[in-house]
C-alpha positions as CSV (number, residue, x, y, z in Angstrom):
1,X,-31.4,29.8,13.4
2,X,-27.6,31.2,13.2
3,X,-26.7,31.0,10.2
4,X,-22.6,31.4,11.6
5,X,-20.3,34.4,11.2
6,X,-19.2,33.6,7.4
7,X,-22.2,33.7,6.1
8,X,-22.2,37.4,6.1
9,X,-21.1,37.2,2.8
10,X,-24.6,35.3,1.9
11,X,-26.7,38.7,2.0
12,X,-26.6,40.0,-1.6
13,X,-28.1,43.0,-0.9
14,X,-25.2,44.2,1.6
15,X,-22.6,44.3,-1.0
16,X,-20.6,47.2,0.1
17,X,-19.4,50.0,-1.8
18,X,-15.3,50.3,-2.1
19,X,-15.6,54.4,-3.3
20,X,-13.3,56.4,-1.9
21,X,-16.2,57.9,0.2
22,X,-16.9,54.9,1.7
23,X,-17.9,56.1,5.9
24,X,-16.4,54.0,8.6
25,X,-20.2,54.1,9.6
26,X,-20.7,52.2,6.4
27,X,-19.3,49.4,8.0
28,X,-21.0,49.6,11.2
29,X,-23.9,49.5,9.1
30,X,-23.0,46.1,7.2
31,X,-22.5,44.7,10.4
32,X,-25.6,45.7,12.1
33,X,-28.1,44.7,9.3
34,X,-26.1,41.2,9.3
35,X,-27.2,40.8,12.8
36,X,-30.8,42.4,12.2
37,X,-31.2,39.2,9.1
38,X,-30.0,36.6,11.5
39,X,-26.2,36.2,9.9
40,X,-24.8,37.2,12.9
41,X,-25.0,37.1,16.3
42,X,-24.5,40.4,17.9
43,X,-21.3,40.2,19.8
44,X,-19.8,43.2,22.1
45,X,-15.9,42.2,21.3
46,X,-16.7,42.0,17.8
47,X,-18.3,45.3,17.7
48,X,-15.5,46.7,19.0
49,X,-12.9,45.4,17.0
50,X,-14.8,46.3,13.8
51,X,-15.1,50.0,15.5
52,X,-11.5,50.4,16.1
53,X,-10.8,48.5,11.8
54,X,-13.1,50.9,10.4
55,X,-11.8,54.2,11.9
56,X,-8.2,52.6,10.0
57,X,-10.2,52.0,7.2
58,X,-11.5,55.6,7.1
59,X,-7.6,57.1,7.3
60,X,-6.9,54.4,4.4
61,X,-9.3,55.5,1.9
62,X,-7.3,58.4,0.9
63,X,-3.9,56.9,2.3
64,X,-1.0,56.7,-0.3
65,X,2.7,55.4,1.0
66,X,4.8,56.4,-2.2
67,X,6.2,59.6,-0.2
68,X,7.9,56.6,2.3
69,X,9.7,54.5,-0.9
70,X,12.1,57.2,-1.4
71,X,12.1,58.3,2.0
72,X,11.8,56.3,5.1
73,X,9.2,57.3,7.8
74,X,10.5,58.4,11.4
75,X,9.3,55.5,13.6
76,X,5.6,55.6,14.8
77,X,4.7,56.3,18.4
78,X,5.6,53.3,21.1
79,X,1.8,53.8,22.9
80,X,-1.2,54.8,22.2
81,X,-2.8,58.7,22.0
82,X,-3.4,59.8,25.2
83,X,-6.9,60.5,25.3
84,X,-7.0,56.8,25.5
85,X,-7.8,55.3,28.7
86,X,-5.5,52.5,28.1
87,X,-3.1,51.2,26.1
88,X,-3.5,48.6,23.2
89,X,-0.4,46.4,24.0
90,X,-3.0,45.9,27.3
91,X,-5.7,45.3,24.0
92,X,-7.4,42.2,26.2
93,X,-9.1,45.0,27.0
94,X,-11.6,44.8,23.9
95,X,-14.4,44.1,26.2
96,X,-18.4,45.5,25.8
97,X,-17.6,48.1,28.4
98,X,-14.7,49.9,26.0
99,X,-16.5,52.2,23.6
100,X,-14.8,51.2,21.1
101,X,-11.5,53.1,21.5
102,X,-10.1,56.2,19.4
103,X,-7.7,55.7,16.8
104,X,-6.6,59.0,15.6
105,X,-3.7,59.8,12.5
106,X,-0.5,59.6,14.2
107,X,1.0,62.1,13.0
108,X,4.6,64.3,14.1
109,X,4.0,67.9,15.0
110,X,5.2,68.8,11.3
111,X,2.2,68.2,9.9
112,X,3.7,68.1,6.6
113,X,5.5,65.0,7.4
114,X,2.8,62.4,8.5
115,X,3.8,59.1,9.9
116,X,2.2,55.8,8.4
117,X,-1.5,54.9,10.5
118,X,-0.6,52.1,12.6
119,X,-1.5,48.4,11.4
120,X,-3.7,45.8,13.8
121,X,-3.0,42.5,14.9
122,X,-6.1,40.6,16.1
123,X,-5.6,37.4,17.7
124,X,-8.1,35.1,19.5
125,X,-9.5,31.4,19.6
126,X,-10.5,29.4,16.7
127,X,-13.8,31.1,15.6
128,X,-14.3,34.0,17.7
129,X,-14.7,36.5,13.8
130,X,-11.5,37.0,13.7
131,X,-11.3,36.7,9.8
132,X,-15.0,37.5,8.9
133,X,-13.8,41.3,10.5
134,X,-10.3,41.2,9.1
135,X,-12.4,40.4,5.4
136,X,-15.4,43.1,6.0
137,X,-13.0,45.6,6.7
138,X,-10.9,45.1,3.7
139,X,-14.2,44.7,1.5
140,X,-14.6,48.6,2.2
141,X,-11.7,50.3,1.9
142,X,-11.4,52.1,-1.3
143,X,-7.5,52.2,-2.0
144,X,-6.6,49.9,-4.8
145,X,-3.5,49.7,-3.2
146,X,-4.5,46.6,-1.4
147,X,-3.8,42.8,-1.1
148,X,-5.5,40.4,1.1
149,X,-3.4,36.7,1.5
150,X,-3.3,34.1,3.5
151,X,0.1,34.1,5.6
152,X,1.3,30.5,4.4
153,X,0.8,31.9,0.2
154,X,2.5,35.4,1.1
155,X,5.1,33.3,2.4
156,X,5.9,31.4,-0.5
157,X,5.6,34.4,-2.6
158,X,8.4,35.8,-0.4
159,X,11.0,33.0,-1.0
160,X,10.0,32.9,-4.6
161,X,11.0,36.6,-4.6
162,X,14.0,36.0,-3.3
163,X,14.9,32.7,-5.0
164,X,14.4,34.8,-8.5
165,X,16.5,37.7,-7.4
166,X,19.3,35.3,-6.1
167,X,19.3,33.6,-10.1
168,X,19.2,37.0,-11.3
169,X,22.6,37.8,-10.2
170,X,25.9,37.9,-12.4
171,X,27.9,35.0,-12.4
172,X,30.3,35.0,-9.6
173,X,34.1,34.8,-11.4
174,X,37.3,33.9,-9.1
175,X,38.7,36.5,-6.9
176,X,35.6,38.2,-7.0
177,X,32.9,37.2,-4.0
178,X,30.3,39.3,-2.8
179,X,27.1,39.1,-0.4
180,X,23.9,39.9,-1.7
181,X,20.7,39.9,1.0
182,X,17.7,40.2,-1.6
183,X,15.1,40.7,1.4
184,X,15.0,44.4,1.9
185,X,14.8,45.0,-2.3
186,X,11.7,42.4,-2.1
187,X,9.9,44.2,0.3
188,X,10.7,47.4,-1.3
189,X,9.3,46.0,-4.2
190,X,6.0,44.7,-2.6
191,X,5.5,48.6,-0.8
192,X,5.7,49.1,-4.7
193,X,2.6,47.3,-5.0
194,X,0.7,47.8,-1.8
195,X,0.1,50.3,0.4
196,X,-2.5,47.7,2.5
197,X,-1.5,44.0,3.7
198,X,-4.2,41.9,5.4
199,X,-2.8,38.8,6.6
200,X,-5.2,35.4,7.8
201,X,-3.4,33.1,10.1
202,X,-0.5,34.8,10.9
203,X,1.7,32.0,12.5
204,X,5.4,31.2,12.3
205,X,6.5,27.4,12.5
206,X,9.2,27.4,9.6
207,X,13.0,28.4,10.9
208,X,13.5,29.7,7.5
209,X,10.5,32.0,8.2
210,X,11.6,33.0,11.4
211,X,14.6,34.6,10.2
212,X,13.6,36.7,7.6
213,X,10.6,38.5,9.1
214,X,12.0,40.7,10.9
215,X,14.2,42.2,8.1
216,X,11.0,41.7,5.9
217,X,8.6,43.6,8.1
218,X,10.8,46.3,9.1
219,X,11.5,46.9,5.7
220,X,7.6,46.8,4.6
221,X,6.7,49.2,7.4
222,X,9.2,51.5,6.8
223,X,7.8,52.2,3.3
224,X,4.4,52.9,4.6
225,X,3.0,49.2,4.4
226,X,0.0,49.1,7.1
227,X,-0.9,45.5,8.1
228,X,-3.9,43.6,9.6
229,X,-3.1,40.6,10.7
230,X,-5.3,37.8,12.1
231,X,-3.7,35.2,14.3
232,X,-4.7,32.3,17.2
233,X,-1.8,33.4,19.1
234,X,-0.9,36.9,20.9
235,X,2.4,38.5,19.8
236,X,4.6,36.7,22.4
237,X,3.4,33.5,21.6
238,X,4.6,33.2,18.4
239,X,7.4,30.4,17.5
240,X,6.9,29.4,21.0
241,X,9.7,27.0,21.5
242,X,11.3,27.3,18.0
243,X,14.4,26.6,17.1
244,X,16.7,29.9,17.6
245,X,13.9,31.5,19.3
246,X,16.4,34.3,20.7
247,X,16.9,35.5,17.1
248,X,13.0,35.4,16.3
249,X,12.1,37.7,19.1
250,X,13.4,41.3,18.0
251,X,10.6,41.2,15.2
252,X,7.5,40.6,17.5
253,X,9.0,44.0,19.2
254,X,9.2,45.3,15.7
255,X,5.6,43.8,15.0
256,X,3.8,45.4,18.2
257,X,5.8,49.0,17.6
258,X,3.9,49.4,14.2
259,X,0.8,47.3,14.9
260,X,-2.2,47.8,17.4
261,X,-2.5,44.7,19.4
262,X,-6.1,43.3,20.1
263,X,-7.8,40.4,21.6
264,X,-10.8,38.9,19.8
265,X,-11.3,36.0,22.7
266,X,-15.8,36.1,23.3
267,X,-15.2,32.6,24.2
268,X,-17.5,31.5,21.9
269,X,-16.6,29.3,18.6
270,X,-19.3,30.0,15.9
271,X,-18.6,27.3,13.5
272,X,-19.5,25.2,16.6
273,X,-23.0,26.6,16.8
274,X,-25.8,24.9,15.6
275,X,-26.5,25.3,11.7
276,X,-27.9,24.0,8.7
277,X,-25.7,21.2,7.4
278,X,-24.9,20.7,3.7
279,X,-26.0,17.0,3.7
280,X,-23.6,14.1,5.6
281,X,-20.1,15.3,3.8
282,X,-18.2,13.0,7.0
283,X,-18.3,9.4,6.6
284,X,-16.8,7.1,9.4
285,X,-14.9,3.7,7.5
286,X,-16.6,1.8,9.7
287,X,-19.8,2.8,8.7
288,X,-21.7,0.2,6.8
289,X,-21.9,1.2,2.6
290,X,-19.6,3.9,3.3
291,X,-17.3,4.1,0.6
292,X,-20.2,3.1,-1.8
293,X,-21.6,6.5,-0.5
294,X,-18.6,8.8,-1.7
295,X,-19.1,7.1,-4.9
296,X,-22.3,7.8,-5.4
297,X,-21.7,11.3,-4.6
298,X,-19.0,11.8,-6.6
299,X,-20.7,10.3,-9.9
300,X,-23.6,12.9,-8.9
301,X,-21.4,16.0,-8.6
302,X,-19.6,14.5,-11.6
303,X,-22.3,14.8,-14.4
304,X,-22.8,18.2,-13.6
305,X,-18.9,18.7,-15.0
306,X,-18.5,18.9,-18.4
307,X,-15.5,16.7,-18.2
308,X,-14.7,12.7,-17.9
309,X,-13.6,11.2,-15.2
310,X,-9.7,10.6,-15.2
311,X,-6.1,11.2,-13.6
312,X,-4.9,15.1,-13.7
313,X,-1.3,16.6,-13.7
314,X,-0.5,19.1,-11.8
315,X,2.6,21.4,-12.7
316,X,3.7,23.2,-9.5
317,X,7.3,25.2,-9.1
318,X,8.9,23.0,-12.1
319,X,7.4,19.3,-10.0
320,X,4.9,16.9,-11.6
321,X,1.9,16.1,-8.6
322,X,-0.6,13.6,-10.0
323,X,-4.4,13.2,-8.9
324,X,-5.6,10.2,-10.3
325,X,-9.1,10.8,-9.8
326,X,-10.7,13.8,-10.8
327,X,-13.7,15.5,-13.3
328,X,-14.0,18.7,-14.1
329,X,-13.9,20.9,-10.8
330,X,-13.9,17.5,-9.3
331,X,-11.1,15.7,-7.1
332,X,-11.2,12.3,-5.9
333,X,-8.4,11.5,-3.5
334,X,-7.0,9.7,-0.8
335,X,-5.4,11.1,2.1
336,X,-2.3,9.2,1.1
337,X,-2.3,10.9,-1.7
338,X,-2.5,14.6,-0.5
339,X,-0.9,14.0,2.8
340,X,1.4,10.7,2.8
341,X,3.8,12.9,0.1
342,X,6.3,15.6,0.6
343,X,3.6,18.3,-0.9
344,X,3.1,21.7,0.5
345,X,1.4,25.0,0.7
346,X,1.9,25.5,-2.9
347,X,0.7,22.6,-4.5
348,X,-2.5,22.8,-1.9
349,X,-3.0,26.0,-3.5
350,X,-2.8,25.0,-7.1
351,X,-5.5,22.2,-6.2
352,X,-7.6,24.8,-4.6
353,X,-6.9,26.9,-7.6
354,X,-8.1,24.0,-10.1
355,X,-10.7,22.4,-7.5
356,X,-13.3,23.6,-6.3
357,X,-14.6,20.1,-4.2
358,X,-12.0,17.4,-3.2
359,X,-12.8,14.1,-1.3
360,X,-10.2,12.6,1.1
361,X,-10.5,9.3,1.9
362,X,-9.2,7.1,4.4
363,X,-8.1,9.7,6.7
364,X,-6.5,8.0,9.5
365,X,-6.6,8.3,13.4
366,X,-3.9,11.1,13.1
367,X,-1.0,10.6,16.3
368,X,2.0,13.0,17.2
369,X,4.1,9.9,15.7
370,X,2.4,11.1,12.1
371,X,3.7,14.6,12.3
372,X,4.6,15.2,9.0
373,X,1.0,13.9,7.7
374,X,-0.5,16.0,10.9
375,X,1.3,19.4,9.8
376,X,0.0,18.8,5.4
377,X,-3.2,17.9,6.8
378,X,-3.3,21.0,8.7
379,X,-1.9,23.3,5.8
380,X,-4.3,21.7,3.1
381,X,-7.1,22.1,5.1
382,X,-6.2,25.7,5.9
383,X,-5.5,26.6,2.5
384,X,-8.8,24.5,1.4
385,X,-10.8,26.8,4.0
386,X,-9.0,30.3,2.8
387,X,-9.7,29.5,-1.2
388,X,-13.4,28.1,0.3
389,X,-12.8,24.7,-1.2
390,X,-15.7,22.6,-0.3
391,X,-14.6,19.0,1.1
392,X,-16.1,15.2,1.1
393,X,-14.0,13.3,4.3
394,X,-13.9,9.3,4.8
395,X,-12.4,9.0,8.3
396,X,-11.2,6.6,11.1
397,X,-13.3,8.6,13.5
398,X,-15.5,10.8,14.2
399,X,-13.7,14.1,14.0
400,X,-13.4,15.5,17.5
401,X,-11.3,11.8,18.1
402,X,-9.4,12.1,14.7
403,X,-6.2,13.9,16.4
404,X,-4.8,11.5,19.2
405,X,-1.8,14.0,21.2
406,X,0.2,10.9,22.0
407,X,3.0,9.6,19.9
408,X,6.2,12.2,20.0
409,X,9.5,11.8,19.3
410,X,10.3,9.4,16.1
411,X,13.3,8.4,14.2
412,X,13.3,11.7,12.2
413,X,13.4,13.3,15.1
414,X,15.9,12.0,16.5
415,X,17.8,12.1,13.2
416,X,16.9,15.7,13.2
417,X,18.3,16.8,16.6
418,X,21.9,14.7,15.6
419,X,22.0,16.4,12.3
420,X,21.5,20.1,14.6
421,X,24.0,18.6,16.8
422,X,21.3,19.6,19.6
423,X,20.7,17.7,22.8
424,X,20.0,18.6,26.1
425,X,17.8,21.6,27.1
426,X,17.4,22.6,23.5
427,X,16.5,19.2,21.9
428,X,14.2,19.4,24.4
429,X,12.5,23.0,23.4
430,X,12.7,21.9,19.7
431,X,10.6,18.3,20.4
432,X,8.4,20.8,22.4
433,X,7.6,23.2,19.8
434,X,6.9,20.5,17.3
435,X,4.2,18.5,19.3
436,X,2.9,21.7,20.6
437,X,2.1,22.9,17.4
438,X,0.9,20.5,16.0
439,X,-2.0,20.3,18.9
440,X,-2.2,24.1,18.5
441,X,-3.2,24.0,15.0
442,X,-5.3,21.0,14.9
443,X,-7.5,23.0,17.0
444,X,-8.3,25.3,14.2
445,X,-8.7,22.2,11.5
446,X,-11.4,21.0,13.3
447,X,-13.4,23.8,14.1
448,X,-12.5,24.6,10.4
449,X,-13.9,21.4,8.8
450,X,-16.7,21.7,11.3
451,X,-17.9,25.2,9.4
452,X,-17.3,22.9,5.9
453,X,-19.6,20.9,6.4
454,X,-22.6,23.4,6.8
455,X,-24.6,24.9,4.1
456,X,-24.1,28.5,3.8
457,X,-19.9,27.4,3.1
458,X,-21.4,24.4,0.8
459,X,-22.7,27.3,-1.5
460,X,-20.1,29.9,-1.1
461,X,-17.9,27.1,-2.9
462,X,-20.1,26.9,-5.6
463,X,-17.9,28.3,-8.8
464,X,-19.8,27.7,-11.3
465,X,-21.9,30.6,-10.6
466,X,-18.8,33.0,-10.7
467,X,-17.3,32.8,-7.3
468,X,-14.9,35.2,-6.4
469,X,-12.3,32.2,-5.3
470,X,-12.0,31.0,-8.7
């Protein structure tokens, strides 16, 4: 039986080595003993995605981007090398009659004066391998110089950056104003630290977001930062409908000049397949003893703790958030309590920091009309899934009938559109984008929770044996 794609990291014996020597065949290698033990399926597209990474990862190895912080890089080549038969930007090309591409230095005719290797942005369906590649590669490439994230946590990182820089400045006296943009210094300061940036779930749904990355990015890859990116949507897809769209769209030009773009779309979603399951971990209300069930559970996972059971305080970004059920590595919640709050990306990750289980009960049938509950929802389970937090669910229904796409347009929205003074044609793009996103992304939560509830990611939660999400 399939054990699905994430298991890969289940195979002891396939640790990989992160020496500088470290072969692009090395990672071929990985990938073809994973199939040969069963923890993969052996998948053309996948192949040649990991082909194309791991020639990157090969040009890394020995890659260094200080000679670009005092000196910017002359902009890398538009296309691709022609020895290629096509080019990437036409990358829905990653089909098993390929080859697996070339991807060569790119370098000027000075060869004293290399440009930066061009980044990759993979994009496909909800899981098509798309981070299980993205995370082999990285595992392998022997820079230090590297940091793996998830988008929504390098995010907040970036306004943090910026929010400390902006309180760093002198008091402002009368008679004496001045502007101060703190985003190029903060990415300057992150090429300081990285030469390597591997994002999971690239996506862009926050206006404040939108209109720093281009700025950001051009900055980062102008000091030699190389990205890999994972994303559900292509390049042109991104903040589809968003507010001030128009000013949005210079940095996917920016994003495609300095990344490779590649489609990961087999048509096949492996946390779908069948697989061992980790016990019943989703419990329909209606269900008779239900509730009685999660407590059992809980009190058995409990006495494994050495804690007591009892209410938590979390400190996150100078706020008080309050669990009132919890032991240990243990969290007992409702989804009131995570979702029915204003609480965001960064208190999700300081639970998934603290936590290594949580239960959520009395998840509701989730409408557009609960958009606000719909988009934390979405984020917790997607920074739950990224720190491998294992969860317990109590739900309305069953969960391909949990996310009902009726509903719309509420009083906040409406309150929303007067405050932007928007009506018309854009009030209309803006209650677009927000419905459409929220159906977009509910996608990926539940093929997400569907892999959380198998085995092989019931044990790769596990911290008490040292886990590397700890």
């Amino acid at each position: 039986m399939l054990q699905g794609y994430t298991s890969w990291r289940t195979c002891s014996s396939f640790t990989p080595s992160c020496s500088s020597e470290s072969s692009a065949a090395d990672v071929i290698e990985h990938y073809d003993r994973l199939v040969r033990c069963g923890s993969l399926r052996e998948d053309a597209q996948q192949r040649y995605v990991l082909q194309r990474l791991t020639q990157l990862q090969h040009i890394l190895n020995m890659y260094s981007n200080s000679k670009y912080l005092s000196s910017p890089p002359p902009k890398p080549h538009t296309k691709d090398d022609n020895s290629k038969p096509q080019r990437d930007e036409e990358a829905h090309d990653t089909t098993a009659g390929n080859g697996g591409g070339e991807l060569v230095a790119e370098v000027t005719e000075d060869k004293s004066n290399p440009r930066p290797p061009k980044g990759f942005y993979i994009y496909g369906d909800v899981g098509t391998g798309k981070t299980m590649l993205m995370d082999l590669f990285y595992s392998y490439v022997g820079n230090t110089h590297k940091k793996r994230v998830h988008f929504n946590g390098f995010m907040l990182d970036i306004h943090k950056r910026i929010h400390w820089r902006k309180q760093s400045l002198p008091k402002r006296t009368l008679g004496k104003m001045f502007t101060y943009d703190p985003i190029s210094p903060v990415a300057m300061e992150i090429g300081n630290e990285t030469c390597l940036l591997c994002f999971d779930e690239f996506q862009v749904t926050d206006v404040a977001d939108a209109m720093i990355l281009k700025q950001l990015f051009e900055t980062l890859f102008k000091t030699g930062v190389v990205v890999v990116a994972t994303s559900n949507r292509p390049p042109d897809d991104l903040y589809k409908n968003g507010l001030q769209r128009d000013t949005f769209l210079p940095f996917i030009d920016v994003l495609k000049e300095y990344c490779h773009t590649v489609s990961l779309n087999g048509g096949i979603d492996y946390r779908r397949l069948d697989k061992a399951t980790s016990g019943k971990l989703y419990y329909l209300a209606e269900e008779p003893g239900a509730e009685v069930f999660l407590d059992e559970l809980f009190k058995e996972l409990a006495s494994t703790q050495k804690s007591v059971t009892g209410p938590r305080m979390l400190s996150v970004l100078g706020r008080d958030v309050t669990l009132n059920k919890t032991c240990g590595s243990i969290a007992d919640c409702t989804f009131d309590e995570l979702c029915g709050q204003p609480l965001g990306a960064s208190d999700y990750l300081e639970i998934a920091r603290l936590f290594d289980t949580v239960f959520i009960r009395h998840v509701p049938v989730l409408t557009l009309t609960l958009k606000d509950q719909v988009r934390r929802f979405t984020t917790l389970i997607d920074n739950f899934y990224d720190k491998k937090v294992r969860v317990v669910l109590l739900a309305a229904a069953p969960l391909h009938r949990l996310f009902v796409h009726s509903g719309g347009e509420d009083e906040k929205d409406r309150q929303l559109l007067d405050d932007l003074g928007l009506s018309g044609e854009a009030a209309q793009r803006l209650t677009l984008f927000t419905a459409e996103e929220e159906i977009f992304a509910f996608q990926r939560t539940v093929s997400r929770l569907t892999e959380m509830q198998t085995e092989p990611y019931w044990k790769a939660g596990d911290r008490r044996h040292g886990s590397e999400h700890t």
